[in-house]
TIMI-2910 file (N, C-alpha, C, CB; in pm, 1 decimal, decimal comma, always signed):
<rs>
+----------+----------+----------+----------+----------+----------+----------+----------+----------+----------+----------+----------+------+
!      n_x !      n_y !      n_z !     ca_x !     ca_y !     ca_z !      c_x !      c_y !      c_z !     cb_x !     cb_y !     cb_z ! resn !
+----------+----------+----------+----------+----------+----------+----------+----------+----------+----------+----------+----------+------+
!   -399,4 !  +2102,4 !  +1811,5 !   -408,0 !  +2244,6 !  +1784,6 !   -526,5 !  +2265,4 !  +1690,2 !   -273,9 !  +2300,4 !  +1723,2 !  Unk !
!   -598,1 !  +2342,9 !  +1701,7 !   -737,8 !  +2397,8 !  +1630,2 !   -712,8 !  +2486,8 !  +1505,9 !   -828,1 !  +2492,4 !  +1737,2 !  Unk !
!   -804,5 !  +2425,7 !  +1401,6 !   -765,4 !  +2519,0 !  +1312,9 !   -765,8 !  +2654,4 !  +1313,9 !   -813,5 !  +2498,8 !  +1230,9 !  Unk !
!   -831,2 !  +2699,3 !  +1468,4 !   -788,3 !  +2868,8 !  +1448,0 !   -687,3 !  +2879,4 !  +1547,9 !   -918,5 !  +2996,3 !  +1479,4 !  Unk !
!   -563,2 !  +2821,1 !  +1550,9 !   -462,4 !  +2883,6 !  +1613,4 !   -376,9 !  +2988,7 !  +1558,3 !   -392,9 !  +2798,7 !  +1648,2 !  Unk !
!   -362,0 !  +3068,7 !  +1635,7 !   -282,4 !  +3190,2 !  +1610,4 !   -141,2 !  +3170,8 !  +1613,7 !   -312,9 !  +3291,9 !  +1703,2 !  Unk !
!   -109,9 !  +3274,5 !  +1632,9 !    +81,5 !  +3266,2 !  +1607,8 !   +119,4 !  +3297,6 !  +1746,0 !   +171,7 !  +3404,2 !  +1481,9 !  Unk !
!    +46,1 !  +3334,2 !  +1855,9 !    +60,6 !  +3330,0 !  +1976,3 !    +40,9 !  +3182,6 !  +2058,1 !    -21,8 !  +3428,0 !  +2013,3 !  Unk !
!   -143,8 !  +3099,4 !  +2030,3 !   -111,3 !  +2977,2 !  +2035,7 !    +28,5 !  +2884,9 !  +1999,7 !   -196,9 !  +2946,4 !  +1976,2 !  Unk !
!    +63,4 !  +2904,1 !  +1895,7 !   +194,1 !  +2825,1 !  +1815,0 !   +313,2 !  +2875,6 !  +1928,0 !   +232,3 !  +2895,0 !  +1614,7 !  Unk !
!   +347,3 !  +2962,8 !  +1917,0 !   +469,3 !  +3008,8 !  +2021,5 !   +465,6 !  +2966,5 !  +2155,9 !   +478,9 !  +3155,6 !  +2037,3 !  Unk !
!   +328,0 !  +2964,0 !  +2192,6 !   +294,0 !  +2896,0 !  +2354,9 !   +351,2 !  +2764,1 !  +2336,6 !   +111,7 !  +2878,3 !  +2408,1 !  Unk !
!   +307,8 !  +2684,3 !  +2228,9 !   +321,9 !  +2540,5 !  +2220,1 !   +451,3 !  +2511,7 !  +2192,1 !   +238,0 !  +2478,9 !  +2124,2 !  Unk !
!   +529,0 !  +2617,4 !  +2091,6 !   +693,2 !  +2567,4 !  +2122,7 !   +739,6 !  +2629,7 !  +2194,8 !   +793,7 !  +2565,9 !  +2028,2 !  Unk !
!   +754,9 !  +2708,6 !  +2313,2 !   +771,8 !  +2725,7 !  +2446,9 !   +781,1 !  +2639,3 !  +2504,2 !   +703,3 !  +2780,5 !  +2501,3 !  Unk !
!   +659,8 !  +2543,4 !  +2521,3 !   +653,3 !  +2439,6 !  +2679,9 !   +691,9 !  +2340,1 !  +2593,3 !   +484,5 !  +2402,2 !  +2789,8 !  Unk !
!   +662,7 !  +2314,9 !  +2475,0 !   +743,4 !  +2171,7 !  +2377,1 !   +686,3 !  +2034,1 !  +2492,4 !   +994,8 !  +2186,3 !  +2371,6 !  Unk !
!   +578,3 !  +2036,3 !  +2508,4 !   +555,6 !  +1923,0 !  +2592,0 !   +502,5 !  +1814,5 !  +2537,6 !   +482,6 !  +1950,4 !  +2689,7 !  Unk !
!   +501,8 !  +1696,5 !  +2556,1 !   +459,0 !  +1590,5 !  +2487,8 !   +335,0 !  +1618,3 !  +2394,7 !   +433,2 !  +1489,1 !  +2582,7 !  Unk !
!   +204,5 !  +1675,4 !  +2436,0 !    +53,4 !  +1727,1 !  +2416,2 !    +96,0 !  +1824,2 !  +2327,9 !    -39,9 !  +1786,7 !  +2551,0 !  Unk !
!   +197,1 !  +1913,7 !  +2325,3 !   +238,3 !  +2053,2 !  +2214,4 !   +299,4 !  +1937,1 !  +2075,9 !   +416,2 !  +2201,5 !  +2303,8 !  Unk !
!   +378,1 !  +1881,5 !  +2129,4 !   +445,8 !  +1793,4 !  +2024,4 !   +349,8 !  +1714,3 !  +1912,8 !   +527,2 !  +1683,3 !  +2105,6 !  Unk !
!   +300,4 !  +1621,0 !  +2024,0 !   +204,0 !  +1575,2 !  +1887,6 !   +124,6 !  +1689,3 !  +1828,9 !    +85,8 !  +1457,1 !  +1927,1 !  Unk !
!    +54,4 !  +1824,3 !  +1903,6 !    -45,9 !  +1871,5 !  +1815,9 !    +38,9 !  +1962,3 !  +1696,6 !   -162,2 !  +1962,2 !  +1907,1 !  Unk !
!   +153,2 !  +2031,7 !  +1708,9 !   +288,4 !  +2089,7 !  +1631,6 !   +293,0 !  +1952,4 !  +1516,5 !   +463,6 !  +2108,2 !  +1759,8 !  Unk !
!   +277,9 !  +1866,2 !  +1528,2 !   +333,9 !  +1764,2 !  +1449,1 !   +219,4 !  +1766,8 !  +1374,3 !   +382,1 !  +1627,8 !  +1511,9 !  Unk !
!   +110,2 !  +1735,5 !  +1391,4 !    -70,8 !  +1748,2 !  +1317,8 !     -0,8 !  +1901,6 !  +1255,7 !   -272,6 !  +1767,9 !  +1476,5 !  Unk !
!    +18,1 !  +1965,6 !  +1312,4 !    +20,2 !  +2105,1 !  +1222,6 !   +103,6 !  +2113,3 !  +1110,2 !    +63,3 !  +2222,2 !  +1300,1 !  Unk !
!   +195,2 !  +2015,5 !  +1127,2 !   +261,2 !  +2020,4 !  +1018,1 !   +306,4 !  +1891,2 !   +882,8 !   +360,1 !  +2069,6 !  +1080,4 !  Unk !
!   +198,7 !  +1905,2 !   +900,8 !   +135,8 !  +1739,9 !   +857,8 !    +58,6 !  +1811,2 !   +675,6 !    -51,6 !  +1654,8 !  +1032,5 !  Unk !
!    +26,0 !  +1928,7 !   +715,7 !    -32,7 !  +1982,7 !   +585,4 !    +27,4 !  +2117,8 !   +498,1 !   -173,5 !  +2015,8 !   +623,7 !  Unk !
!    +56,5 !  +2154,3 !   +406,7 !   +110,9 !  +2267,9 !   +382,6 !    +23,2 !  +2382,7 !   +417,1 !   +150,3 !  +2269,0 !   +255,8 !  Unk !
!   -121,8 !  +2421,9 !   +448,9 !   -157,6 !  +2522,7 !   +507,2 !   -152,1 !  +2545,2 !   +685,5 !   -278,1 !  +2528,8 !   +451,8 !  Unk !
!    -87,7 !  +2426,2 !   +733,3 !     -6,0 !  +2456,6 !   +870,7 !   +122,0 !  +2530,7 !   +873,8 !    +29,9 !  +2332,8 !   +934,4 !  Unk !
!   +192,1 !  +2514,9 !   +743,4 !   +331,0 !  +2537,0 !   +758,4 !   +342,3 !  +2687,7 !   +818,3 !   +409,3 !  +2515,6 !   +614,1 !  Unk !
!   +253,3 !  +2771,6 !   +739,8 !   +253,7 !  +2938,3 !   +773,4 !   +216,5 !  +2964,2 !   +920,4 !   +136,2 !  +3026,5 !   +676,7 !  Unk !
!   +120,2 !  +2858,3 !   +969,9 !    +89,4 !  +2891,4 !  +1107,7 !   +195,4 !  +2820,0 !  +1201,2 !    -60,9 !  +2846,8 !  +1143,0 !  Unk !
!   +279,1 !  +2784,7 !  +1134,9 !   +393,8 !  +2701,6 !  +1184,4 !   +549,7 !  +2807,2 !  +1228,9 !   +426,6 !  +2582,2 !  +1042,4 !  Unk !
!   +544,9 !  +2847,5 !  +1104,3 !   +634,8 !  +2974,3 !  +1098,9 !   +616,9 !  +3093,9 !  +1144,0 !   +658,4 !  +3004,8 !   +995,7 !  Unk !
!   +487,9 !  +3110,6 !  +1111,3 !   +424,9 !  +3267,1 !  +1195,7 !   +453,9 !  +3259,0 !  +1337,8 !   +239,8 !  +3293,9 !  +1190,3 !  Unk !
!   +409,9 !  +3121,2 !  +1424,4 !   +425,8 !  +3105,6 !  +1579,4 !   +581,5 !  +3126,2 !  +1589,0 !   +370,1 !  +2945,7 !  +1646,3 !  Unk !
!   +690,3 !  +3032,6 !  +1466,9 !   +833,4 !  +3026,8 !  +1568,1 !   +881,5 !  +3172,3 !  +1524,5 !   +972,9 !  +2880,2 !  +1526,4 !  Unk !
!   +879,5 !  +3215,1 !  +1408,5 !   +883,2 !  +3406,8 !  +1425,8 !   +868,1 !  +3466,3 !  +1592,5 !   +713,2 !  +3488,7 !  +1327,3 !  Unk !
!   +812,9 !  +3447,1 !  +1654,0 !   +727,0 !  +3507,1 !  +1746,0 !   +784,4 !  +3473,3 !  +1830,0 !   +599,7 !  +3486,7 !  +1756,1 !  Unk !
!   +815,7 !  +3326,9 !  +1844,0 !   +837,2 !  +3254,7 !  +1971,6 !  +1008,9 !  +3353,8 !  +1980,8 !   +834,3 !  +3033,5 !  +1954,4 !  Unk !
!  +1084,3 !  +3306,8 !  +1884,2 !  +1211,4 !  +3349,8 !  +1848,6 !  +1185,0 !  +3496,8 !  +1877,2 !  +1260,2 !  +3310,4 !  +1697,6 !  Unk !
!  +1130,9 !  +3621,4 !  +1845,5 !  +1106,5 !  +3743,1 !  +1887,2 !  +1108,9 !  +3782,0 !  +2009,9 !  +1013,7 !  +3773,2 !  +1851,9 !  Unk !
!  +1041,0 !  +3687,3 !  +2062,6 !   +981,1 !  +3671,0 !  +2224,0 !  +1113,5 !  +3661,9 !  +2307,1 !   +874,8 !  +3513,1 !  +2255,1 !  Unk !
!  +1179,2 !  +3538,7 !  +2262,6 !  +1310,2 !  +3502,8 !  +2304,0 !  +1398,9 !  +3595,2 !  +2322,4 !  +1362,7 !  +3425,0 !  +2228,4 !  Unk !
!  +1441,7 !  +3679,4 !  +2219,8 !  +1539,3 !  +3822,4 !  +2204,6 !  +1474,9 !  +3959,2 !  +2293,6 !  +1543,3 !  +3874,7 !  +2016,4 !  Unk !
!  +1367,7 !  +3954,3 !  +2324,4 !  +1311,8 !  +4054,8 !  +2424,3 !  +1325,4 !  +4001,2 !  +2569,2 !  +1156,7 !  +4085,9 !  +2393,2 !  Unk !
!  +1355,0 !  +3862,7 !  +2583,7 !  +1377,1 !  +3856,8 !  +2751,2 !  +1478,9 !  +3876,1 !  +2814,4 !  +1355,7 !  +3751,8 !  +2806,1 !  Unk !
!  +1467,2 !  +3892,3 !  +2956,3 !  +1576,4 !  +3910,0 !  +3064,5 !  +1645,7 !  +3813,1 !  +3022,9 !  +1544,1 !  +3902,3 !  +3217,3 !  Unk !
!  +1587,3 !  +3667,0 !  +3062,1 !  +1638,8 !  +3531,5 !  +3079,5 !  +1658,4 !  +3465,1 !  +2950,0 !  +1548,7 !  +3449,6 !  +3163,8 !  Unk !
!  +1776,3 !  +3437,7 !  +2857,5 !  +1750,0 !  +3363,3 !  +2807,4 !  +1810,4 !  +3221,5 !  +2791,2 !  +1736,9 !  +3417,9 !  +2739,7 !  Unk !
!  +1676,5 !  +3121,5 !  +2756,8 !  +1711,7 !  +2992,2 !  +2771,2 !  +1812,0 !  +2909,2 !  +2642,5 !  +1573,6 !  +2928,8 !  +2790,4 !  Unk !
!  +1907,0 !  +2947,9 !  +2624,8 !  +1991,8 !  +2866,1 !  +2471,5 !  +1915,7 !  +2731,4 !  +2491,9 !  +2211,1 !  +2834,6 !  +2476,2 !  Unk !
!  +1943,3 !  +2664,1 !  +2594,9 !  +1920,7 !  +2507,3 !  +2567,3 !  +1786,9 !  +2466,8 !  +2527,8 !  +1950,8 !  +2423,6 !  +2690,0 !  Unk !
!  +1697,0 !  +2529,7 !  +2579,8 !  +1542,2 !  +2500,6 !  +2551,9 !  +1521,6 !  +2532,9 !  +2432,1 !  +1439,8 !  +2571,3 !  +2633,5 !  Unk !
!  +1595,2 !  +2677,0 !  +2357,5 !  +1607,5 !  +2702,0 !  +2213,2 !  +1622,7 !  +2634,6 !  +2093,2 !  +1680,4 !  +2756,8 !  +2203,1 !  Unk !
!  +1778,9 !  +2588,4 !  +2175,7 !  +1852,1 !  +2488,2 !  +2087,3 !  +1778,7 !  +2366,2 !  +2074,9 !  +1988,9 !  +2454,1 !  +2138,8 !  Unk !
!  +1703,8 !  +2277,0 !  +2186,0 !  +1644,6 !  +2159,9 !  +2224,9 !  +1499,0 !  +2178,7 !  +2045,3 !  +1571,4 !  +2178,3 !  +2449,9 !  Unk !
!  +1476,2 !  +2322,0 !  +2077,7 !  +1360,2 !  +2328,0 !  +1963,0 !  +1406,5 !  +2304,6 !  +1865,2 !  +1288,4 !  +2441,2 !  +1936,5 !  Unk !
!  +1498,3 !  +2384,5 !  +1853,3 !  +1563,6 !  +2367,1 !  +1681,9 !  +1598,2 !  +2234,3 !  +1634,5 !  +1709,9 !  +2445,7 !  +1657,2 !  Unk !
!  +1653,0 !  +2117,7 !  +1728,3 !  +1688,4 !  +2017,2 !  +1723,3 !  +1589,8 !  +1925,6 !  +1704,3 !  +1753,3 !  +2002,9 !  +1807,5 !  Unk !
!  +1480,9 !  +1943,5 !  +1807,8 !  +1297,3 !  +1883,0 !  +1761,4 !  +1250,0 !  +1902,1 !  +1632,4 !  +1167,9 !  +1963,5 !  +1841,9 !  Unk !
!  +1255,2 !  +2022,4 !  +1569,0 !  +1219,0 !  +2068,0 !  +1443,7 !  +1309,5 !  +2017,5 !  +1366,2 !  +1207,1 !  +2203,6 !  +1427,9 !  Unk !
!  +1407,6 !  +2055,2 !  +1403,9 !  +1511,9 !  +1930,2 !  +1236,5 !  +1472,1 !  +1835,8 !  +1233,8 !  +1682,7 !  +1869,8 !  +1229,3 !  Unk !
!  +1459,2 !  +1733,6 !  +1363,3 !  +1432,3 !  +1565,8 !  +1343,0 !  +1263,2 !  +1586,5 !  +1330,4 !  +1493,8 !  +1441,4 !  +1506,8 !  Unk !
!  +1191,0 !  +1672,7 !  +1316,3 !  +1035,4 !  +1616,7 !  +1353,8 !   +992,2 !  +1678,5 !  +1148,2 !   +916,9 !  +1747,4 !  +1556,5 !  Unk !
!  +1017,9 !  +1766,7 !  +1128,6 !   +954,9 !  +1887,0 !  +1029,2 !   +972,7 !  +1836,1 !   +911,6 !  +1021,3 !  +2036,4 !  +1030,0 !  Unk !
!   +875,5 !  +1767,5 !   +799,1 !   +859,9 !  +1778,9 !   +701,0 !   +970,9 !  +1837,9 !   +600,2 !   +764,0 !  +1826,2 !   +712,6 !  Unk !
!  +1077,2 !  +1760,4 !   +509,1 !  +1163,0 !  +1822,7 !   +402,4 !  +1101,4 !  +2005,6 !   +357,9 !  +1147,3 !  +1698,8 !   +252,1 !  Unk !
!  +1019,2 !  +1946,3 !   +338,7 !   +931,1 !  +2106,2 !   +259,3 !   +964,7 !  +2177,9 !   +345,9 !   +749,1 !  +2129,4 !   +235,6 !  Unk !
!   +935,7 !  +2204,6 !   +497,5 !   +996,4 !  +2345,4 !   +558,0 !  +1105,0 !  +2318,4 !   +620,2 !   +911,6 !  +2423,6 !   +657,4 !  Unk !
!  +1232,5 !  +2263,8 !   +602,1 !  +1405,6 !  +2238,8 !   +665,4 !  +1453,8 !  +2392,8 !   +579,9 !  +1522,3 !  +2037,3 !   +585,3 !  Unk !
!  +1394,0 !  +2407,6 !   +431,5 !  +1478,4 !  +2561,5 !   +419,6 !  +1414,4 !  +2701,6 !   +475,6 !  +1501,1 !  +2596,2 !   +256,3 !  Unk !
!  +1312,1 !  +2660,9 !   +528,6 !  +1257,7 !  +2783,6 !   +554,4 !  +1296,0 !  +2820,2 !   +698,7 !  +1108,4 !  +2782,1 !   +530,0 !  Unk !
!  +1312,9 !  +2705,6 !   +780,2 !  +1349,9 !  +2677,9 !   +918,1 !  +1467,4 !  +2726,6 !   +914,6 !  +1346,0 !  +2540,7 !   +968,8 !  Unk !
!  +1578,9 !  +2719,9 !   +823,7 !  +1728,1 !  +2728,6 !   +858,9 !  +1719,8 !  +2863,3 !   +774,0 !  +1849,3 !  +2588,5 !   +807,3 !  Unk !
!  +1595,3 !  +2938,9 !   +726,8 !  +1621,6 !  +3112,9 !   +706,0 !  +1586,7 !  +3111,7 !   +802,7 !  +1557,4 !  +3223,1 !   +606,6 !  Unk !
!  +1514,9 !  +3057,7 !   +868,1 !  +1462,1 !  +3165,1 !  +1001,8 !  +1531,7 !  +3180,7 !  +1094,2 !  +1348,7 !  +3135,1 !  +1076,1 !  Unk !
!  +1649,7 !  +3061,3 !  +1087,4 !  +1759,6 !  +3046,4 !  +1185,0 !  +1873,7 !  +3157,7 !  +1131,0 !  +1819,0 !  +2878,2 !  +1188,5 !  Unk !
!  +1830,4 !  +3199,8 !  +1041,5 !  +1997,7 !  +3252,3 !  +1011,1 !  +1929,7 !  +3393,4 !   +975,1 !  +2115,5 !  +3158,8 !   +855,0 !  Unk !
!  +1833,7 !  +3457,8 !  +1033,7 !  +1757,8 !  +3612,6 !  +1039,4 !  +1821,7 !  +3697,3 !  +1130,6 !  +1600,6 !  +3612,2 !  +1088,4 !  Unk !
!  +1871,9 !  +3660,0 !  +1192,2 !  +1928,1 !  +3716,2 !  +1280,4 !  +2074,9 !  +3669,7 !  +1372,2 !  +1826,6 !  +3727,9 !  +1344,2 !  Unk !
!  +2180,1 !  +3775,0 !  +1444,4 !  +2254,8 !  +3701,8 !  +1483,6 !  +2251,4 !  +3719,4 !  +1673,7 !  +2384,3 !  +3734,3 !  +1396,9 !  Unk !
!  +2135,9 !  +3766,5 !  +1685,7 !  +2111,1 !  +3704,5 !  +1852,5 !  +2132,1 !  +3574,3 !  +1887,8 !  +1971,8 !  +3714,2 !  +1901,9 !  Unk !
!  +2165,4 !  +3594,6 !  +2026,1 !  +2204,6 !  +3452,4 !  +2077,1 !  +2099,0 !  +3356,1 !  +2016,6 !  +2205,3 !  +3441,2 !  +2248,2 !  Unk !
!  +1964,1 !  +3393,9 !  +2066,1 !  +1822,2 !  +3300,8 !  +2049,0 !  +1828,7 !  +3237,9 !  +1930,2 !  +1679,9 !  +3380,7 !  +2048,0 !  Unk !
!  +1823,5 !  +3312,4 !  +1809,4 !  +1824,9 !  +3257,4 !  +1683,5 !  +1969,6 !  +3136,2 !  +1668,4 !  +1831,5 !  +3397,6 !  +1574,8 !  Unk !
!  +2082,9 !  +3162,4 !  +1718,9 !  +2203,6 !  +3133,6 !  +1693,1 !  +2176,1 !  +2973,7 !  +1784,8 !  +2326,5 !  +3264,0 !  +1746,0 !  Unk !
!  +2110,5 !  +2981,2 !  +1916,5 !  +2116,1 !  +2883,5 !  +1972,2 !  +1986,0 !  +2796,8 !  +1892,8 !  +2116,3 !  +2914,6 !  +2123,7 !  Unk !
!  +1871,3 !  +2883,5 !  +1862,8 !  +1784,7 !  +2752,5 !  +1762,9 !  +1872,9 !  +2689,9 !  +1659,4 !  +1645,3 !  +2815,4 !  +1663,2 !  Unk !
!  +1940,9 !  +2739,9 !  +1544,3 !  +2004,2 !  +2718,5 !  +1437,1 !  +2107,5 !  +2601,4 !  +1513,8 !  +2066,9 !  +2862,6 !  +1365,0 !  Unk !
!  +2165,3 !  +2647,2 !  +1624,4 !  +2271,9 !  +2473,7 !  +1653,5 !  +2213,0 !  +2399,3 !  +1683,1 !  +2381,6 !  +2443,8 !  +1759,8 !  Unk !
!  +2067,6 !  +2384,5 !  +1705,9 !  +2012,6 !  +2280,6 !  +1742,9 !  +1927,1 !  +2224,2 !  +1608,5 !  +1934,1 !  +2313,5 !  +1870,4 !  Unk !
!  +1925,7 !  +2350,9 !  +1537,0 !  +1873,5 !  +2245,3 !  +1353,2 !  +1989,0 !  +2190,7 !  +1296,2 !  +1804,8 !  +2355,9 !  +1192,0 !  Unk !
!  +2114,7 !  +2239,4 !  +1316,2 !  +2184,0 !  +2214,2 !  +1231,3 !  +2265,4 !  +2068,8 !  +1269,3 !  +2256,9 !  +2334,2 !  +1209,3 !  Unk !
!  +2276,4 !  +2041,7 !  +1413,3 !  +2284,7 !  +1942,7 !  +1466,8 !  +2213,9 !  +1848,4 !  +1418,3 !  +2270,4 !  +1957,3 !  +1568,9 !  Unk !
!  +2065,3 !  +1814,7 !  +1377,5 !  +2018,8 !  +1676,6 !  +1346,4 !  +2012,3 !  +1703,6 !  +1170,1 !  +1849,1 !  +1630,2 !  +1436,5 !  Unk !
!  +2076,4 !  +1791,3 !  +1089,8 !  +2146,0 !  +1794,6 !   +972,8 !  +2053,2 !  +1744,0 !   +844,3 !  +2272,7 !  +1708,5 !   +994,5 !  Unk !
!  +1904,4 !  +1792,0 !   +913,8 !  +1768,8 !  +1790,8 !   +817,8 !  +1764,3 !  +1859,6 !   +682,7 !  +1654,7 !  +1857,0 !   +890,7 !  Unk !
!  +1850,5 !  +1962,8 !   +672,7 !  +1853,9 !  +2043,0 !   +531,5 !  +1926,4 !  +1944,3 !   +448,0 !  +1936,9 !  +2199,9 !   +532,4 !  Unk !
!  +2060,3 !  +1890,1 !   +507,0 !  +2122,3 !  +1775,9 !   +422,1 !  +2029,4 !  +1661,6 !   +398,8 !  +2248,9 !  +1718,4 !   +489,6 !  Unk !
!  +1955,0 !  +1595,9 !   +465,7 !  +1894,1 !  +1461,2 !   +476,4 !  +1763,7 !  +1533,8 !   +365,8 !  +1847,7 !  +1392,8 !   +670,4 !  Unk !
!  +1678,2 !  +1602,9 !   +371,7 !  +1618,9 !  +1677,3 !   +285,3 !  +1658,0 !  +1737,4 !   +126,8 !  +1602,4 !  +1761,7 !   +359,7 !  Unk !
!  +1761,4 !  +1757,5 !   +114,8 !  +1777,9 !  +1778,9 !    -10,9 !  +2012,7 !  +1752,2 !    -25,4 !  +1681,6 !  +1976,1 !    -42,5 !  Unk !
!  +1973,5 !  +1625,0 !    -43,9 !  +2128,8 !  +1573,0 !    -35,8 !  +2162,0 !  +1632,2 !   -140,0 !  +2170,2 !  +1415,6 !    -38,6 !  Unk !
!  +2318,3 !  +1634,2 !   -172,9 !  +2423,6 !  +1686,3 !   -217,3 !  +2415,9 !  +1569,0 !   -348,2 !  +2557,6 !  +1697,2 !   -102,1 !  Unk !
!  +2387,6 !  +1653,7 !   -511,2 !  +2395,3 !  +1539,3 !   -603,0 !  +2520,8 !  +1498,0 !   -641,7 !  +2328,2 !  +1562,1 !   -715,9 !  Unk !
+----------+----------+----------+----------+----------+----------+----------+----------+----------+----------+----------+----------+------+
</rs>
C-alpha cells in the first residue's frame, strides 16, 4: 500500500482481504502514522457494509478475526471501539470475529 492511500484504498483492501491486501494492511500497520489510515479505511469499509443489500457476516467476522490475530497491541482498543459503534449486524459480526482471537486480553492482560 502507498503512502498515499486513502480510506477508500484501505476499505478496498479489507474487502477482498487477499493474500497481496494482507501483507500490504500488515506494512500499514507496522507504524503508528498507518494506524489512522488504518482506521479511517475500516470506518468506511464497516459504513459500506451497513448500506448494502447483501450482507456478508462471515467475511466481516473473518476481518475482525484477521485484525485481532494480525494488529499491533496499540490499536486492539481502538478496534474493539470501532466494533462496539454501533449495533448493526456488520459491526456486531466484525466485533465476534475480534473478540474471538481475544487480542484486547492478550494486549493488555488482567493484573
Amino acid at each position: 500500500m502507498s503512502e498515499l492511500a486513502d480510506r477508500t484504498v484501505v476499505a478496498d483492501a479489507l474487502a477482498t482481504l487477499d493474500s497481496a491486501n494482507q501483507m500490504a494492511l500488515s506494512v500499514l500497520m507496522q507504524t503508528p502514522e498507518g494506524d489512522e489510515k488504518l482506521m479511517d479505511g475500516l470506518n468506511h469499509h464497516l459504513d459500506r457494509a451497513t448500506k448494502a443489500k447483501l450482507l456478508n457476516t462471515m467475511k466481516l467476522e473473518k476481518l475482525g478475526h484477521w485484525l485481532g490475530e494480525t494488529a499491533p497491541g496499540r490499536l486492539q482498543i481502538r478496534l474493539m471501539e470501532t466494533a462496539r459503534a454501533s449495533h448493526h449486524p456488520a459491526f456486531q459480526a466484525f466485533r465476534s470475529g475480534l473478540v474471538k482471537t481475544r487480542a484486547l486480553e492478550r494486549a493488555y492482560p488482567k493484573a
